[in-house]
Backbone as XML, in Angstrom:
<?xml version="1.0"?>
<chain id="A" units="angstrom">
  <residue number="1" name="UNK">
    <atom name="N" x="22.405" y="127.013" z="90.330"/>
    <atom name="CA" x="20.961" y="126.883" z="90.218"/>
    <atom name="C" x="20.523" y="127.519" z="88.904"/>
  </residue>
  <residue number="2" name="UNK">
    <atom name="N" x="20.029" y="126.983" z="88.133"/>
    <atom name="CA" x="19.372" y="127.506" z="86.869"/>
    <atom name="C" x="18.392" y="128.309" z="87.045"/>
  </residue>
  <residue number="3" name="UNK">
    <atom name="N" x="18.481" y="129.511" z="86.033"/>
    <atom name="CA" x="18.091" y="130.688" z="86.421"/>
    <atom name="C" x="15.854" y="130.227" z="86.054"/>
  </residue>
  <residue number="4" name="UNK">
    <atom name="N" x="15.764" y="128.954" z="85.539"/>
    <atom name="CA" x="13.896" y="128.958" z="85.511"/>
    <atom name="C" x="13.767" y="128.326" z="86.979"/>
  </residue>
  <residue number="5" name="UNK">
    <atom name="N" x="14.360" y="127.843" z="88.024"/>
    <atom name="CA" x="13.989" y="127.934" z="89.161"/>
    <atom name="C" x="14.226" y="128.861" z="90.029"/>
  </residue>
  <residue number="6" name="UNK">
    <atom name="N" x="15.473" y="129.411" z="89.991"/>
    <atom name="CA" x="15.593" y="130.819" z="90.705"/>
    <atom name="C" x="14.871" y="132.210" z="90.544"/>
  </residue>
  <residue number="7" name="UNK">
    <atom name="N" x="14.066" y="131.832" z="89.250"/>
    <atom name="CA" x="13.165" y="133.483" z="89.259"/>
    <atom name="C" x="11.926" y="132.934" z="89.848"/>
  </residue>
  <residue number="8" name="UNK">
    <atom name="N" x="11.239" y="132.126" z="89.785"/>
    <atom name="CA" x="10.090" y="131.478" z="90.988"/>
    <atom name="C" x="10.337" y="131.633" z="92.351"/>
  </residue>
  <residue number="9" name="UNK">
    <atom name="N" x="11.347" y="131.343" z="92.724"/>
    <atom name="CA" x="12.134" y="131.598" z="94.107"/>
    <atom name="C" x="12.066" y="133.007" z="94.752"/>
  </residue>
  <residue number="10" name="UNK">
    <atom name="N" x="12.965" y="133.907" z="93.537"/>
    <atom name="CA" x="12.963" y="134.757" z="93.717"/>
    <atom name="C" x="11.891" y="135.675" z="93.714"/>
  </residue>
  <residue number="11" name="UNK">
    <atom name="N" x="11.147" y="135.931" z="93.095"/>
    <atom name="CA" x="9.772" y="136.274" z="93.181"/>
    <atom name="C" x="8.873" y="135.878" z="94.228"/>
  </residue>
  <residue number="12" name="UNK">
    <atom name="N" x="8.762" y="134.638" z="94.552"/>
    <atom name="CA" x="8.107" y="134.156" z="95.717"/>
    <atom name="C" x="9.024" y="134.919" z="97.307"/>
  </residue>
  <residue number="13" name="UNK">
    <atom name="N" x="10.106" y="135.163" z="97.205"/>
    <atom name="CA" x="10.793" y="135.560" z="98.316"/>
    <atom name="C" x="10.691" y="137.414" z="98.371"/>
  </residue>
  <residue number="14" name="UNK">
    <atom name="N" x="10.508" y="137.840" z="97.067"/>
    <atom name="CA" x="9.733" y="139.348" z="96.742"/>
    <atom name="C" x="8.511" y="139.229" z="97.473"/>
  </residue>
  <residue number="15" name="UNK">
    <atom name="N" x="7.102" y="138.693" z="97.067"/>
    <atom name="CA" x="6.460" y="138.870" z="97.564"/>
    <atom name="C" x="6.057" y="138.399" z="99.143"/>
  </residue>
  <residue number="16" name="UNK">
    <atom name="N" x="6.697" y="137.623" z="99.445"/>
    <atom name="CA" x="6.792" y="137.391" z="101.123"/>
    <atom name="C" x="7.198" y="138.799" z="101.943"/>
  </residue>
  <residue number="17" name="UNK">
    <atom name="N" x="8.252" y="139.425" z="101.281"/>
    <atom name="CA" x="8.919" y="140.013" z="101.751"/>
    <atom name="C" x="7.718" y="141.866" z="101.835"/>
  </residue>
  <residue number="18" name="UNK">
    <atom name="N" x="7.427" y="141.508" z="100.883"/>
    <atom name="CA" x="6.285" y="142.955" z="100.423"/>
    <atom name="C" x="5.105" y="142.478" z="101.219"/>
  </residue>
  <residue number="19" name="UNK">
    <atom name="N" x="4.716" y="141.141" z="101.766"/>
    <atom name="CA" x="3.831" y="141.261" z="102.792"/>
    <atom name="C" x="4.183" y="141.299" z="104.502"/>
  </residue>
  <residue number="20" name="UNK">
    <atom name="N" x="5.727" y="141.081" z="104.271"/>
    <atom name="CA" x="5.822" y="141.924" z="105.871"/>
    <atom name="C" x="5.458" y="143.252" z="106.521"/>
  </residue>
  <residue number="21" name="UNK">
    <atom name="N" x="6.097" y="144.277" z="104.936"/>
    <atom name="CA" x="5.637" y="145.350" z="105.576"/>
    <atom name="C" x="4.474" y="145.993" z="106.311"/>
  </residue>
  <residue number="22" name="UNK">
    <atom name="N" x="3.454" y="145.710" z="105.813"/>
    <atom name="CA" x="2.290" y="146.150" z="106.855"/>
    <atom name="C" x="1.807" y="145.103" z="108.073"/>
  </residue>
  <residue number="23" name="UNK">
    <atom name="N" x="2.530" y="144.184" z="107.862"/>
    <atom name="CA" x="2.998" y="143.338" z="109.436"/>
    <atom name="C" x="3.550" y="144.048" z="110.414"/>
  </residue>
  <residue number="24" name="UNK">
    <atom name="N" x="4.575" y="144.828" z="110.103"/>
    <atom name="CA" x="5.210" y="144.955" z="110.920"/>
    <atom name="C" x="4.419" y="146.753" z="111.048"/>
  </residue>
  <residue number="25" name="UNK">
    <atom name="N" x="4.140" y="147.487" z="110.298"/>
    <atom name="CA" x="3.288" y="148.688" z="110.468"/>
    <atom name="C" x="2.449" y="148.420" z="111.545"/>
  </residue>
  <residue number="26" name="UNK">
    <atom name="N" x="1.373" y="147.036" z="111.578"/>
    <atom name="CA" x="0.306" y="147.103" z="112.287"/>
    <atom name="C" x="1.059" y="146.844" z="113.465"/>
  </residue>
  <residue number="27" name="UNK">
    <atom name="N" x="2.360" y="145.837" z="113.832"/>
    <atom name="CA" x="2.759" y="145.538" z="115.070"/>
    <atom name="C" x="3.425" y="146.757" z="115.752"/>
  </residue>
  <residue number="28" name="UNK">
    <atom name="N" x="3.644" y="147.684" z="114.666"/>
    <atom name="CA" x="3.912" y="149.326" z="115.582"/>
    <atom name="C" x="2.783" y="149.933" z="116.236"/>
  </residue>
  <residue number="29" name="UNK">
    <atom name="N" x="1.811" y="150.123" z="115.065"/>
    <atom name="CA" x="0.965" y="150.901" z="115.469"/>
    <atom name="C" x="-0.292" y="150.674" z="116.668"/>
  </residue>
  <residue number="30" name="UNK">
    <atom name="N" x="-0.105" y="149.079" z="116.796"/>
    <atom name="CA" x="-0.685" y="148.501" z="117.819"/>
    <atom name="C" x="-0.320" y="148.313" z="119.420"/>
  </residue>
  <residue number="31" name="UNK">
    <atom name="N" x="0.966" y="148.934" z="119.233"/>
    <atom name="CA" x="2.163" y="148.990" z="120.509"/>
    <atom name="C" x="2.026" y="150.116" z="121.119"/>
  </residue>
  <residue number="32" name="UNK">
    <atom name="N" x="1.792" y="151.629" z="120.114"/>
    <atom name="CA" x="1.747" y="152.728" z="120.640"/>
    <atom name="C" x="0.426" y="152.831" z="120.946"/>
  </residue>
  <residue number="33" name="UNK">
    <atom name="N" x="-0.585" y="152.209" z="120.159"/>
    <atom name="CA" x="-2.334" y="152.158" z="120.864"/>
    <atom name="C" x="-2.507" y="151.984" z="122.358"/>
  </residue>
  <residue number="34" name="UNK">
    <atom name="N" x="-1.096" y="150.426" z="122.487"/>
    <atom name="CA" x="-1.542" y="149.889" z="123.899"/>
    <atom name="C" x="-0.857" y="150.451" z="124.818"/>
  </residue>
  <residue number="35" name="UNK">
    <atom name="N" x="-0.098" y="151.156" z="124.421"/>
    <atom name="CA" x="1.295" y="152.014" z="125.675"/>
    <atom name="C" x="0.707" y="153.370" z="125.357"/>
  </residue>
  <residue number="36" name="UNK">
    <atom name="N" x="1.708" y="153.984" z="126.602"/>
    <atom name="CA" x="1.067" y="155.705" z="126.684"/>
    <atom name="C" x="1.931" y="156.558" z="126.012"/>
  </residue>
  <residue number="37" name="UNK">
    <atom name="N" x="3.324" y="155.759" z="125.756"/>
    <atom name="CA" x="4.209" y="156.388" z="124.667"/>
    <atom name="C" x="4.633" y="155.791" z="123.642"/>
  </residue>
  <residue number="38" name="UNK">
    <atom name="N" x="4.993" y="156.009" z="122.656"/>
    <atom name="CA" x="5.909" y="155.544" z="121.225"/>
    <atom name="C" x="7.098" y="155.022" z="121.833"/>
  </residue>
  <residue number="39" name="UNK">
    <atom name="N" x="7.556" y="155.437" z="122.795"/>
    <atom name="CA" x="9.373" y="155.618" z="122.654"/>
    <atom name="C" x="9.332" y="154.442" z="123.198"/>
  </residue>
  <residue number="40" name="UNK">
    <atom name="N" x="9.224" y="153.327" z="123.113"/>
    <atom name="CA" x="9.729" y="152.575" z="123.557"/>
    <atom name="C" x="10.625" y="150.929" z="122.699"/>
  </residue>
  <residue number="41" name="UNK">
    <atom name="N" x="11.549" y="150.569" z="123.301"/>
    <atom name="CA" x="12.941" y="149.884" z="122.532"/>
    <atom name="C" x="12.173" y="148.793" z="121.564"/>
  </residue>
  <residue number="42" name="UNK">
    <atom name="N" x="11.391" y="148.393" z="121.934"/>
    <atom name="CA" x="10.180" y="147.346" z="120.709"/>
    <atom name="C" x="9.840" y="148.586" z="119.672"/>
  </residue>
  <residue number="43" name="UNK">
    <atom name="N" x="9.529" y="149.503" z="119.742"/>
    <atom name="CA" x="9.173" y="149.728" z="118.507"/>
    <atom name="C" x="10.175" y="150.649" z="117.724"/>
  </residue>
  <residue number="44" name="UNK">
    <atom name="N" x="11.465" y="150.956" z="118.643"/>
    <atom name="CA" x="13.071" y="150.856" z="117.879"/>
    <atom name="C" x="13.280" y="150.179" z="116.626"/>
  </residue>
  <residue number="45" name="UNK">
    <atom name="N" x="12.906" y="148.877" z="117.791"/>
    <atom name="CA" x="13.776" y="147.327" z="117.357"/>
    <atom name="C" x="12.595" y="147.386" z="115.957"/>
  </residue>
  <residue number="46" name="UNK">
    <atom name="N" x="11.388" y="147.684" z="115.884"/>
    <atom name="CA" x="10.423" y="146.967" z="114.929"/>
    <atom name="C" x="10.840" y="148.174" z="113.708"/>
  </residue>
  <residue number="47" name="UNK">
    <atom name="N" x="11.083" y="149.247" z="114.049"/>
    <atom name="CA" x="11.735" y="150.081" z="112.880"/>
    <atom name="C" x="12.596" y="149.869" z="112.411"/>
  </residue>
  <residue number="48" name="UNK">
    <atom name="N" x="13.729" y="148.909" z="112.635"/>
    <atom name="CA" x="15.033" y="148.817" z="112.284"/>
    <atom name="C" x="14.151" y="147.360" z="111.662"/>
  </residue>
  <residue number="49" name="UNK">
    <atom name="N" x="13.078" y="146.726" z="111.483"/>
    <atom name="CA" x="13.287" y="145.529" z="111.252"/>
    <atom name="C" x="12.747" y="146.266" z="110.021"/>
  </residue>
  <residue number="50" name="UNK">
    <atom name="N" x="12.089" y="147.285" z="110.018"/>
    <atom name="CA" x="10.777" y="147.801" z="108.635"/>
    <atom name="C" x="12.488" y="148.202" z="107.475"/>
  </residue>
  <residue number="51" name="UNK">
    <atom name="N" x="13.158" y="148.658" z="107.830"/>
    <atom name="CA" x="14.041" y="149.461" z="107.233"/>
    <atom name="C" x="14.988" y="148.098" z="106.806"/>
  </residue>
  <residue number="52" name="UNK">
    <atom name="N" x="14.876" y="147.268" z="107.498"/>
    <atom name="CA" x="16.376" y="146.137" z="106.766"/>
    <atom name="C" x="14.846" y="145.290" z="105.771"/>
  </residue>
  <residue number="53" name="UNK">
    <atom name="N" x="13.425" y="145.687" z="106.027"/>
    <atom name="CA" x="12.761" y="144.427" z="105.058"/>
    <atom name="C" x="12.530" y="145.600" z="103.793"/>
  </residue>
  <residue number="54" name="UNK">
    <atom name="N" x="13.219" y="146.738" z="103.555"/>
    <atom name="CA" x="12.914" y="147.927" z="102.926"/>
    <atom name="C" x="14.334" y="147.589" z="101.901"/>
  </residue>
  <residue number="55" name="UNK">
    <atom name="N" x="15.221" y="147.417" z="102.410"/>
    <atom name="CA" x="16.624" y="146.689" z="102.057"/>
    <atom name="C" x="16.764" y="145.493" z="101.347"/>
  </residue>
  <residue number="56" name="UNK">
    <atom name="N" x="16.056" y="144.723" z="101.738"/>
    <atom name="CA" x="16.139" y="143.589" z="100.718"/>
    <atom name="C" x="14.989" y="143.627" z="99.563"/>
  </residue>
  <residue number="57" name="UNK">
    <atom name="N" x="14.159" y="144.253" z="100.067"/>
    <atom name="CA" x="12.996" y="144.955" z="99.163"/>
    <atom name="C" x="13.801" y="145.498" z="97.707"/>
  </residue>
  <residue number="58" name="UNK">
    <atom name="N" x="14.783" y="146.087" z="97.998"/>
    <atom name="CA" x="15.175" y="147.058" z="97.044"/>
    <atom name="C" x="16.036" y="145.893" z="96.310"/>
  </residue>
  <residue number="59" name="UNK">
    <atom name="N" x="17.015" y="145.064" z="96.947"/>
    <atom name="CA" x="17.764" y="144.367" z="96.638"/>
    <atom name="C" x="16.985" y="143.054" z="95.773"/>
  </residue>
  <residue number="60" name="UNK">
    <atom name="N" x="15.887" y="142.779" z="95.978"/>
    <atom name="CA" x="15.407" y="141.681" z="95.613"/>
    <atom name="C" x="14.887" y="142.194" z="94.009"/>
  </residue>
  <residue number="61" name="UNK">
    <atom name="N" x="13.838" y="143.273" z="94.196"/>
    <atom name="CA" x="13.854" y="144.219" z="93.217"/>
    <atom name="C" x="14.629" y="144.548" z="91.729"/>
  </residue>
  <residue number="62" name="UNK">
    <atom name="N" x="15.782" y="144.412" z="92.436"/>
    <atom name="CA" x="17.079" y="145.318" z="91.750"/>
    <atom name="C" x="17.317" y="143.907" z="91.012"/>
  </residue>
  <residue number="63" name="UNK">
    <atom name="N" x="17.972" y="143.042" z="91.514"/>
    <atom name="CA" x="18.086" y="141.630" z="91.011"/>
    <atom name="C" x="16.953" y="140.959" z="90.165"/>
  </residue>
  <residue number="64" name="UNK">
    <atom name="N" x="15.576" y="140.972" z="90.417"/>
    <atom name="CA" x="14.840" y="140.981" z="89.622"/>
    <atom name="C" x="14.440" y="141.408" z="88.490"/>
  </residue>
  <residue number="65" name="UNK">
    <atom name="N" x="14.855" y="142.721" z="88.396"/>
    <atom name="CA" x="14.855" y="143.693" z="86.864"/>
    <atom name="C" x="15.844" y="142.943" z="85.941"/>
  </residue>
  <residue number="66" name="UNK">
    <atom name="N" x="16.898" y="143.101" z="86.549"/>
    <atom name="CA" x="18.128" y="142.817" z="86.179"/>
    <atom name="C" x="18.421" y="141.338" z="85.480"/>
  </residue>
  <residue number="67" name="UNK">
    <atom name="N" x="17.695" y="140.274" z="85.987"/>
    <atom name="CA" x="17.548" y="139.051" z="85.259"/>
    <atom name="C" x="16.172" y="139.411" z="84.366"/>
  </residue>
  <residue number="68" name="UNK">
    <atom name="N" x="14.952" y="140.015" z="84.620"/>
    <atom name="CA" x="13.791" y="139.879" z="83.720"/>
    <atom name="C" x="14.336" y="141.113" z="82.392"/>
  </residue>
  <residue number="69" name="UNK">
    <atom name="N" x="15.512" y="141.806" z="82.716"/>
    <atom name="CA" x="15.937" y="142.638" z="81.299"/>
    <atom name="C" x="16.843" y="141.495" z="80.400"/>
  </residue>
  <residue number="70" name="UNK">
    <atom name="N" x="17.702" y="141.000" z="81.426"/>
    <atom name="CA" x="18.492" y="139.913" z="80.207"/>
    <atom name="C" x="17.462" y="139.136" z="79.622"/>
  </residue>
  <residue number="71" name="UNK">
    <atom name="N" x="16.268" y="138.343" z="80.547"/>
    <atom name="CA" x="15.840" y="137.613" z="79.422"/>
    <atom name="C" x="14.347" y="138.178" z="78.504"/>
  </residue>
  <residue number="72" name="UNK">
    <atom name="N" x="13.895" y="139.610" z="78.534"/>
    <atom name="CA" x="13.413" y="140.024" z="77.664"/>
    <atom name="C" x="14.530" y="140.664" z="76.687"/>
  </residue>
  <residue number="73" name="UNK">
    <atom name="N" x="15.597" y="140.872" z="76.412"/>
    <atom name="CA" x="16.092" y="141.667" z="75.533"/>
    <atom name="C" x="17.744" y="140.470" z="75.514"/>
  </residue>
  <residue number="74" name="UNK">
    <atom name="N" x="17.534" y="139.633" z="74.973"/>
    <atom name="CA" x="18.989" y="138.567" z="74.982"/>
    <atom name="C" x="18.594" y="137.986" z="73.573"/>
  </residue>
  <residue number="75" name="UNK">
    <atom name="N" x="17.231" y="138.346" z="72.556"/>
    <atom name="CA" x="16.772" y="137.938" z="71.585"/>
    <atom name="C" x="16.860" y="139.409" z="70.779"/>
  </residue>
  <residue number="76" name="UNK">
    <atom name="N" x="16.588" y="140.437" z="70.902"/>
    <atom name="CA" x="16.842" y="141.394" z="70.820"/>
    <atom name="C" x="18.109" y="141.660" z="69.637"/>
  </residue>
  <residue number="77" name="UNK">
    <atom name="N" x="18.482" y="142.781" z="68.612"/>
    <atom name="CA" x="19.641" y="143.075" z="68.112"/>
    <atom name="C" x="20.836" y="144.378" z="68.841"/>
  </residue>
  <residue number="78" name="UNK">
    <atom name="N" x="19.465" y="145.331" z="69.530"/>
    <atom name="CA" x="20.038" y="146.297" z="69.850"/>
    <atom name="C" x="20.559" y="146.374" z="71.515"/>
  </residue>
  <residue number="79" name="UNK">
    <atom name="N" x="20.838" y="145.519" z="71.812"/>
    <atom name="CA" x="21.301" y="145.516" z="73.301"/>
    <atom name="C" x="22.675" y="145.765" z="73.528"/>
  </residue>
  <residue number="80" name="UNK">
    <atom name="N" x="23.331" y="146.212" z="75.021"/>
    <atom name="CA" x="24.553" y="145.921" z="74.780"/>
    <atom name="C" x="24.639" y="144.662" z="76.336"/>
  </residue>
  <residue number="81" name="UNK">
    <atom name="N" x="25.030" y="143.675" z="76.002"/>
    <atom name="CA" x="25.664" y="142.754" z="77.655"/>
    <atom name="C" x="26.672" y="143.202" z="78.307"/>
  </residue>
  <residue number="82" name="UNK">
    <atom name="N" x="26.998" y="143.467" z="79.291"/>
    <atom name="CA" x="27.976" y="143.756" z="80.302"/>
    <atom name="C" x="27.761" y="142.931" z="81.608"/>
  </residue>
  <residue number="83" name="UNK">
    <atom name="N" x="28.090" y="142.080" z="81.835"/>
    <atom name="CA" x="28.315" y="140.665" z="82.587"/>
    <atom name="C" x="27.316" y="140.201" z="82.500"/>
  </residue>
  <residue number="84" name="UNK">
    <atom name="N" x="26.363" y="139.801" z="83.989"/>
    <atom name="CA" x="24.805" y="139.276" z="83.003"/>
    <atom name="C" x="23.840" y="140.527" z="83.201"/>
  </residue>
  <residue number="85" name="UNK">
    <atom name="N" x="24.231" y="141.544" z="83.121"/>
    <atom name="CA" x="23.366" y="142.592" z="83.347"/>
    <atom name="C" x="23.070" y="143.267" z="81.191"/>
  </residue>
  <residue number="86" name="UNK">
    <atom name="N" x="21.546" y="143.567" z="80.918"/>
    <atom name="CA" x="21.503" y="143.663" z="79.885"/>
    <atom name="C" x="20.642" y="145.201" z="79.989"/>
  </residue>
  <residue number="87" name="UNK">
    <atom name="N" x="21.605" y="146.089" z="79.144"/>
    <atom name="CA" x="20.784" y="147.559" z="78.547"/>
    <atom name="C" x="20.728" y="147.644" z="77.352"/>
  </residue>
  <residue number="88" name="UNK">
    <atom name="N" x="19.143" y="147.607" z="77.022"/>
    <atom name="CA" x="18.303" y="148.301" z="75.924"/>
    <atom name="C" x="18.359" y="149.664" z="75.360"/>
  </residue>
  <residue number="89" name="UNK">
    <atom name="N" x="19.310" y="150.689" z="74.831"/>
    <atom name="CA" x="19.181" y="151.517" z="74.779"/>
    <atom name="C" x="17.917" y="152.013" z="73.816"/>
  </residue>
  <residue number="90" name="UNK">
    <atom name="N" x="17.598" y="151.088" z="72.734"/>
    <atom name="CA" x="16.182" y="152.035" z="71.967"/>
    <atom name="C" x="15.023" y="151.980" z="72.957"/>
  </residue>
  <residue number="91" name="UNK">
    <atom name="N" x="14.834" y="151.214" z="73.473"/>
    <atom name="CA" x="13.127" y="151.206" z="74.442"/>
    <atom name="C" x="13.748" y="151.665" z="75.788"/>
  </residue>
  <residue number="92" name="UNK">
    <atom name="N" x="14.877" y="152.394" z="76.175"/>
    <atom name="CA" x="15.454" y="152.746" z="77.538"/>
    <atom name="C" x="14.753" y="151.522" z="78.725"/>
  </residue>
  <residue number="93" name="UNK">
    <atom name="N" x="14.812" y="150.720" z="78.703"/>
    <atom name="CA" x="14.874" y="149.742" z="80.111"/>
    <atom name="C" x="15.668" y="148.742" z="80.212"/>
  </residue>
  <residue number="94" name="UNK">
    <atom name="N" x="15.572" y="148.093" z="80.771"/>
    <atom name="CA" x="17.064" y="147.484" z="81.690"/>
    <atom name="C" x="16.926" y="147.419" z="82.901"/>
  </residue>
  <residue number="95" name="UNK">
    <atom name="N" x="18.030" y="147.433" z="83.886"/>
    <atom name="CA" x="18.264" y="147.124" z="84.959"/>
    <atom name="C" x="18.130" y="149.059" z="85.607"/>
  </residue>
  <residue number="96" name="UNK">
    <atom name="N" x="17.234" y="148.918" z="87.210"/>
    <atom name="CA" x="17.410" y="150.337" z="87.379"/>
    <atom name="C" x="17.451" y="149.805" z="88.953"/>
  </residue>
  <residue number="97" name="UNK">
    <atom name="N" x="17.489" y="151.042" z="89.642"/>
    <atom name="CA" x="17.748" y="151.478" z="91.102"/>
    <atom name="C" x="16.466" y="151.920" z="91.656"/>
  </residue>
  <residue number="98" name="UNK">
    <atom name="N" x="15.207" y="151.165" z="92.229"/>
    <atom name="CA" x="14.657" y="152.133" z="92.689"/>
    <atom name="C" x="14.702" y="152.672" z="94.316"/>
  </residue>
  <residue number="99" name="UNK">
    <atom name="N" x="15.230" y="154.195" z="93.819"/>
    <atom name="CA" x="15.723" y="154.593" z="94.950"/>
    <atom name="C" x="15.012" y="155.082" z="96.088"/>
  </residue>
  <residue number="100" name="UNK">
    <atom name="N" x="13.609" y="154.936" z="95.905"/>
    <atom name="CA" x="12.261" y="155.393" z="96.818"/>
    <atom name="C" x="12.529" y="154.579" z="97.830"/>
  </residue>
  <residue number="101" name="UNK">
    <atom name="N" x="12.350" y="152.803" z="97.984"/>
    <atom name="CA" x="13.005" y="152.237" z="99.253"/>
    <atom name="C" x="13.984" y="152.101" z="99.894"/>
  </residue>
  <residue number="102" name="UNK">
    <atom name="N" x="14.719" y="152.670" z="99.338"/>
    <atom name="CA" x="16.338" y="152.539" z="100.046"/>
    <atom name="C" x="16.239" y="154.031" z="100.851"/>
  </residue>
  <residue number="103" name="UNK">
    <atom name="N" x="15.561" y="155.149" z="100.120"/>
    <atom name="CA" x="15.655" y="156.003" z="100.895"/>
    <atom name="C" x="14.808" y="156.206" z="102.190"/>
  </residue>
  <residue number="104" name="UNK">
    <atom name="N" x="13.699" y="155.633" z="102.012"/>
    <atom name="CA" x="12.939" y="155.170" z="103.016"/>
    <atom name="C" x="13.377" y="154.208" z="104.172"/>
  </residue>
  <residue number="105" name="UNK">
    <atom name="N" x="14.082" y="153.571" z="103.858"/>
    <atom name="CA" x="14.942" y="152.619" z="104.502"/>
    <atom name="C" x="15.940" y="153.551" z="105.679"/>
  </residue>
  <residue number="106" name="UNK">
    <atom name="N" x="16.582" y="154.346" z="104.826"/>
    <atom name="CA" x="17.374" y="155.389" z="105.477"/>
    <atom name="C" x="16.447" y="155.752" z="106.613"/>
  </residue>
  <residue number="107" name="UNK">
    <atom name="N" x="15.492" y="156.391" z="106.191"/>
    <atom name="CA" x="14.637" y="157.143" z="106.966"/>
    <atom name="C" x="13.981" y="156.408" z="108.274"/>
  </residue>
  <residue number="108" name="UNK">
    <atom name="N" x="13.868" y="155.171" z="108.164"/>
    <atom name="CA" x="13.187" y="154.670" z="109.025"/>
    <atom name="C" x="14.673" y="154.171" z="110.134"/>
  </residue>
  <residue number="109" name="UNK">
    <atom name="N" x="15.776" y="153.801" z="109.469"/>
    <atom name="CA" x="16.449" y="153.569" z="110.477"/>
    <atom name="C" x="17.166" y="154.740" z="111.192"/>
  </residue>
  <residue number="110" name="UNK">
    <atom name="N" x="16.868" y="155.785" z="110.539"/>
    <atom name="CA" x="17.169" y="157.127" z="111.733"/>
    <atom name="C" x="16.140" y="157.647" z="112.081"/>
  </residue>
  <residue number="111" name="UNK">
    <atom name="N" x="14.871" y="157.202" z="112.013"/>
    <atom name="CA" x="13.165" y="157.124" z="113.093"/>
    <atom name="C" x="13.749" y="156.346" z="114.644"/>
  </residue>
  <residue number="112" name="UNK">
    <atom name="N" x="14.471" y="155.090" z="113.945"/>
    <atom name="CA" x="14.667" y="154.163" z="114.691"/>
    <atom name="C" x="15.814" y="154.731" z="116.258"/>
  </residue>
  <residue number="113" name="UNK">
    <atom name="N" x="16.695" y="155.530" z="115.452"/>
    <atom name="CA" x="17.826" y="156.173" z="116.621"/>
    <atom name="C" x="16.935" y="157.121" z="117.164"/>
  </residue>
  <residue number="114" name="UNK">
    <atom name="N" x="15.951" y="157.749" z="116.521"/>
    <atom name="CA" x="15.279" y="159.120" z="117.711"/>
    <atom name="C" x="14.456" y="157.902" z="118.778"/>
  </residue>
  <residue number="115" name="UNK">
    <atom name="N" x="13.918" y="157.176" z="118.241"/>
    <atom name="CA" x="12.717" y="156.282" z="119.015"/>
    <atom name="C" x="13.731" y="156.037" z="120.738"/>
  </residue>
  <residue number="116" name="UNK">
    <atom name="N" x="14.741" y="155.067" z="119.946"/>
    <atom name="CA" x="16.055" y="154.752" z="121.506"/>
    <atom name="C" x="15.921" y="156.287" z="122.079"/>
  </residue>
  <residue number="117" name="UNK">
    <atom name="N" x="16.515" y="156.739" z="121.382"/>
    <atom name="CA" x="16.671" y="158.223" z="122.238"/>
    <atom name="C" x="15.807" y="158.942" z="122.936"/>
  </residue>
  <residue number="118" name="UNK">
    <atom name="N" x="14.708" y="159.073" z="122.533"/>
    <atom name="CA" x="13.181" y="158.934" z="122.926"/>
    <atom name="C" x="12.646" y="158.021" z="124.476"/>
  </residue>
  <residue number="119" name="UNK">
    <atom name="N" x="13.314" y="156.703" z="124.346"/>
    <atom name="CA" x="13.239" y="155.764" z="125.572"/>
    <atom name="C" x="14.093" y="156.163" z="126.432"/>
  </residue>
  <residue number="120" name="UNK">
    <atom name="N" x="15.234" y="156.701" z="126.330"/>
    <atom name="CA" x="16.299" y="157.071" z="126.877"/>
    <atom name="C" x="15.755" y="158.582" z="127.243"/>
  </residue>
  <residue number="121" name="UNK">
    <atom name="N" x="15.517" y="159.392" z="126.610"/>
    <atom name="CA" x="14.572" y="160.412" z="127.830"/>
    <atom name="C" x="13.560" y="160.130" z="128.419"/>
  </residue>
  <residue number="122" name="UNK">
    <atom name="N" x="12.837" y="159.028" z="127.989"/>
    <atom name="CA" x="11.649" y="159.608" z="129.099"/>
    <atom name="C" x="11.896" y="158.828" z="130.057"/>
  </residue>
  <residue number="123" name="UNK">
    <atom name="N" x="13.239" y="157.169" z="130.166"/>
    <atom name="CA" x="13.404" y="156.784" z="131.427"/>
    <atom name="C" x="14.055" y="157.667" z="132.240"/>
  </residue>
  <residue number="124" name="UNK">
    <atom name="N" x="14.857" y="159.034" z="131.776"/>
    <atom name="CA" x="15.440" y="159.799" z="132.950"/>
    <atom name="C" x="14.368" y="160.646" z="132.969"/>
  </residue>
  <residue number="125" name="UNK">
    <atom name="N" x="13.710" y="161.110" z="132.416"/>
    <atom name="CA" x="11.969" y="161.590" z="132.951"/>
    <atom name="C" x="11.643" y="160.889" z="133.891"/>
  </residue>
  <residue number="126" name="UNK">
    <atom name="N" x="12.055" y="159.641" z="133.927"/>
    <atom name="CA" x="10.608" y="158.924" z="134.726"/>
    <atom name="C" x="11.287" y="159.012" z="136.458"/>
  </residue>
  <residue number="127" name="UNK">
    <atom name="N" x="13.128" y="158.704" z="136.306"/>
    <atom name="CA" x="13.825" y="158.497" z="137.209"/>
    <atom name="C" x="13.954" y="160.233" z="138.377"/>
  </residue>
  <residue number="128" name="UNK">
    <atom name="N" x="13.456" y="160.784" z="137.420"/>
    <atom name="CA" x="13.868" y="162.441" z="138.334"/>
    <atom name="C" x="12.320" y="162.972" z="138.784"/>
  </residue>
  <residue number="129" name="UNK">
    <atom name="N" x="11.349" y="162.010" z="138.429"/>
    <atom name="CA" x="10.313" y="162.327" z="139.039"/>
    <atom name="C" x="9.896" y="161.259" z="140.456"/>
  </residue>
</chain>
């Protein structure tokens, strides 16, 4: 696929993806409104979904820099290429990591193991009462 239809694509599949997140925020926060607790396996399951759309977030991201550095700096003298990935060392940009969603990502999918665990006490709460 030639890369002037795949950055439309790709971009269009960025921003789809950046409007799930507060989709899926409101479908949490609307779960614990209507229930008397958090802990329950839907809003596990909806954390583990925030944390894998946090994942491709980063990934889509990452891939995105990474083609919009080759083709701002492929006209360029001072670059160096290393496969199709391109670094600018005089204006320092290029291809980077941003590591704010991935770590967030982390974070939400070990929200996600207390939440189970969470359901898992309060059904033996519920069973010993």
């Amino acid at each position: 696929m030639p890369l002037a239809i795949a950055i439309p694509i790709l971009y269009a599949l960025y921003s789809a993806n950046s409007c799930l997140l507060p989709l899926v925020f409101v479908k949490i926060l609307s779960d614990i409104s209507a229930s008397r607790t958090p802990f329950t396996l839907r809003n596990a399951s909806l954390l583990q979904q925030l944390a894998l759309i946090l994942l491709v977030y980063t990934a889509l991201e990452t891939l995105l820099a990474a083609i919009g550095s080759q083709f701002a700096f492929s006209a360029e003298s001072n670059f160096i290429q290393v496969g199709g990935l391109v670094r600018d060392f005089l204006s320092n940009t290029g291809t980077t990591l941003n590591l704010f969603p991935l770590l967030m990502s982390a974070m939400f999918f070990a929200l996600s193991y207390v939440f189970k665990y969470g359901v898992l006490l309060q059904q033996e709460s519920d069973e010993t009462l």
